[in-house]
C-alpha positions in Angstrom: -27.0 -30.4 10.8 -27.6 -30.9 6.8 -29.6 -28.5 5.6 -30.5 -29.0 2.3 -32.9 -26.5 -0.5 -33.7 -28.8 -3.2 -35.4 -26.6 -5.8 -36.3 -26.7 -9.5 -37.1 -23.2 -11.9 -39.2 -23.1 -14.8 -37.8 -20.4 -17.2 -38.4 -18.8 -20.6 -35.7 -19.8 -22.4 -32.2 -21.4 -21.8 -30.1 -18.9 -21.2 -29.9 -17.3 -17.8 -28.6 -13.7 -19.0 -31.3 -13.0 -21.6 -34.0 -15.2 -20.0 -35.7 -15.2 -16.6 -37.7 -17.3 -14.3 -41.6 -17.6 -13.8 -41.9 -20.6 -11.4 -39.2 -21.3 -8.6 -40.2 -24.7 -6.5 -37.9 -25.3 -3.2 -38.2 -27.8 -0.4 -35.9 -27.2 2.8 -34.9 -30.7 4.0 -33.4 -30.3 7.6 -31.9 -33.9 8.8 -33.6 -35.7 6.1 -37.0 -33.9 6.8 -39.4 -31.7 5.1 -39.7 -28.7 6.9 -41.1 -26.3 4.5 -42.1 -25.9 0.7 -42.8 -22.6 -1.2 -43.9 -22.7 -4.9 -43.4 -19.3 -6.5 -44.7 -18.2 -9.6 -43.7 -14.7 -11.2 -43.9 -12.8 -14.1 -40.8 -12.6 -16.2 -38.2 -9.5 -15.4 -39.7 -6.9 -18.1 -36.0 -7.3 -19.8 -36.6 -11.3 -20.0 -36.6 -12.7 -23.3 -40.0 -14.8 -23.7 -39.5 -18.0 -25.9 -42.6 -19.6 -26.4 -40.8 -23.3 -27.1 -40.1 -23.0 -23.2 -43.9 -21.9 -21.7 -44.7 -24.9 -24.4 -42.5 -27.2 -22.3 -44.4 -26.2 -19.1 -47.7 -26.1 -20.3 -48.3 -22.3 -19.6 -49.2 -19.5 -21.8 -47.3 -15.6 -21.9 -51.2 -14.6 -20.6 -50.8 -16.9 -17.7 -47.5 -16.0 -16.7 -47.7 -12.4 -17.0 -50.7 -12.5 -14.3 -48.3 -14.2 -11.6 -46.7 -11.6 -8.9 -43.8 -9.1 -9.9 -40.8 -11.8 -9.6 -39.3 -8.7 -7.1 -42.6 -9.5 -4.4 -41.8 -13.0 -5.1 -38.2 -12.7 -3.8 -39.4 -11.4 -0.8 -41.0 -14.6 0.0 -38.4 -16.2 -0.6 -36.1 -14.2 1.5 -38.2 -14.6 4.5 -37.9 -18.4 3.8 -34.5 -18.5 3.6 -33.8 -15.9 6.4 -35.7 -18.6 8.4 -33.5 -21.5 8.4 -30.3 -19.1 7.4 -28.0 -16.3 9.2 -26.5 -14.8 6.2 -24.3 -13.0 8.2 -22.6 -16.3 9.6 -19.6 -18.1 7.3 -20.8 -21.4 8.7 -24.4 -21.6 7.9 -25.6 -22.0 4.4 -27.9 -24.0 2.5 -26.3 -26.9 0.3 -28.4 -26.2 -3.4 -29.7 -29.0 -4.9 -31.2 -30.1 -7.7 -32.1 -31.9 -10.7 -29.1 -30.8 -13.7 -29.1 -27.5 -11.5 -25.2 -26.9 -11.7 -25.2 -26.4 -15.1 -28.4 -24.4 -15.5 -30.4 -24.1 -12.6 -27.8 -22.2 -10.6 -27.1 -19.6 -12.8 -30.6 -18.9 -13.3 -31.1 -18.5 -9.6 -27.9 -16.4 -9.3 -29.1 -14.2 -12.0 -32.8 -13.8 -10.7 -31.0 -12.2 -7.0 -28.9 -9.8 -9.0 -31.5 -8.8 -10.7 -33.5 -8.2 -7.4 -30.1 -6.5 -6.7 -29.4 -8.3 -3.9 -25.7 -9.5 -3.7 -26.4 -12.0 -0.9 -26.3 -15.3 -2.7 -23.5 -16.7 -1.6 -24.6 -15.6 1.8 -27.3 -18.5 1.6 -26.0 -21.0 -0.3 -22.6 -23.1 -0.4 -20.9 -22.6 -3.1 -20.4 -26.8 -3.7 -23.5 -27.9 -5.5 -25.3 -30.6 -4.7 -26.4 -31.9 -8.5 -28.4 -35.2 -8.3 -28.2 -35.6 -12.0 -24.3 -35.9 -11.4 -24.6 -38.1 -8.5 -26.9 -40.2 -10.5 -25.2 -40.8 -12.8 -22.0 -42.0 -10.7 -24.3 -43.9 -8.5 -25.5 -45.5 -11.8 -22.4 -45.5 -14.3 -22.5 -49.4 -14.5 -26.0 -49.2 -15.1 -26.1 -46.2 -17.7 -26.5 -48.1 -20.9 -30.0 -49.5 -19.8 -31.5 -45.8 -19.5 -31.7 -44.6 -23.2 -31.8 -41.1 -21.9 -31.1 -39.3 -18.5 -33.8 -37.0 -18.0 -35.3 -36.9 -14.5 -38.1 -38.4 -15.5 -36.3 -41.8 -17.1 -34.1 -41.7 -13.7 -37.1 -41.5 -11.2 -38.9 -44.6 -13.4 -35.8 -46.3 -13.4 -35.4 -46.4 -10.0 -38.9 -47.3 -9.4 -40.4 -44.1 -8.4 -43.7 -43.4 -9.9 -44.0 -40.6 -12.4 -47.1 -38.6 -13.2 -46.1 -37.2 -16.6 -48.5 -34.7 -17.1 -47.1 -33.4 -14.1 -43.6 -33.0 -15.1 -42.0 -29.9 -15.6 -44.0 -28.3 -12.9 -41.3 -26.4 -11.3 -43.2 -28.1 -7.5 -43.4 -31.7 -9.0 -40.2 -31.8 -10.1 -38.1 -31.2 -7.1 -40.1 -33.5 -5.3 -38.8 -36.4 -7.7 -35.4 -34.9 -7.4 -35.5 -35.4 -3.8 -36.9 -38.6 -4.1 -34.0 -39.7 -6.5 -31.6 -38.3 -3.6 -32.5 -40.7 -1.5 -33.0 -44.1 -2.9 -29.4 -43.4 -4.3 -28.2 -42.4 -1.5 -30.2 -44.2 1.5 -31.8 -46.6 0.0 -34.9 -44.7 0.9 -38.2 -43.8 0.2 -39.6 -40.4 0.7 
């Protein structure tokens, strides 16, 4: 059984050890199917640099995000969600992440957001082998790469065909969606 967490975070800066999170998006694809979807929105860690470049990026302000949830109630829902579909005590069953450019940033923002909850479980959920549909993108489309003038998600979903709201992008919820939508018109020549 492929079970798959596509997800997407909207942070407050680039760097995962001086910035934090304040929107986390996931989808749990099971067989190709969409299960369940959480969209989370926190406040930042108190120790999180704020860069307002970023909130800029995703339309919010520091007033808006500091009224989300304490990102430490947040990761209980998503431990519930993930204790759901996962036994973290058992080797063999794990989440593949995936995501949009998530194994270069994504994934360490995610691995720094549990050890700040202090929870050491991560690779307890989660296969160590990303799934990164940026990368698989652009294998799928290395003969075609000259004819996108840049690969953002956005220029890959339109180039593919799938619609793109772009007031909508860079909503942590929106995003994944496309990102799993890319996944599988490379990949299966499908429409979701």
């Amino acid at each position: 059984m492929a079970k798959i967490l596509f997800y997407d975070l909207e942070t407050t800066g680039l760097k995962s050890d001086k910035n934090g999170i304040h929107q986390l998006s996931a989808i749990v694809d099971i067989d190709g199917e969409v299960i369940e979807a959480i969209n989370l929105k926190m406040k930042p860690f108190e120790s999180d640099i704020i860069e307002e470049s970023a909130l800029e990026k995703c339309n919010v302000t520091l007033e808006t995000i500091m009224s989300y949830d304490s990102p430490i109630s947040q990761k209980i829902v998503l431990d519930k969600l993930l204790n759901r579909y996962v036994d973290k005590y058992n080797t063999k069953d794990k989440f593949h992440l995936s995501g949009y450019n998530n194994a270069s940033f994504d994934n360490q923002f995610l691995r720094e957001y549990f050890l700040k909850c202090k929870d050491e479980w991560f690779g307890s959920y989660f296969w160590s082998d990303t799934i990164d549909v940026m990368s698989l993108a652009s294998y799928k489309l290395q003969n075609k790469r000259h004819e996108l003038k840049k690969f953002r998600l956005s220029d890959v979903s339109a180039y593919l065909g799938i619609e793109v709201e772009q007031e909508r992008l860079h909503d942590a919820l929106y995003d994944v969606e496309l990102t799993r939508k890319i996944y599988y018109k490379l990949f299966f020549n499908r429409n979701v």
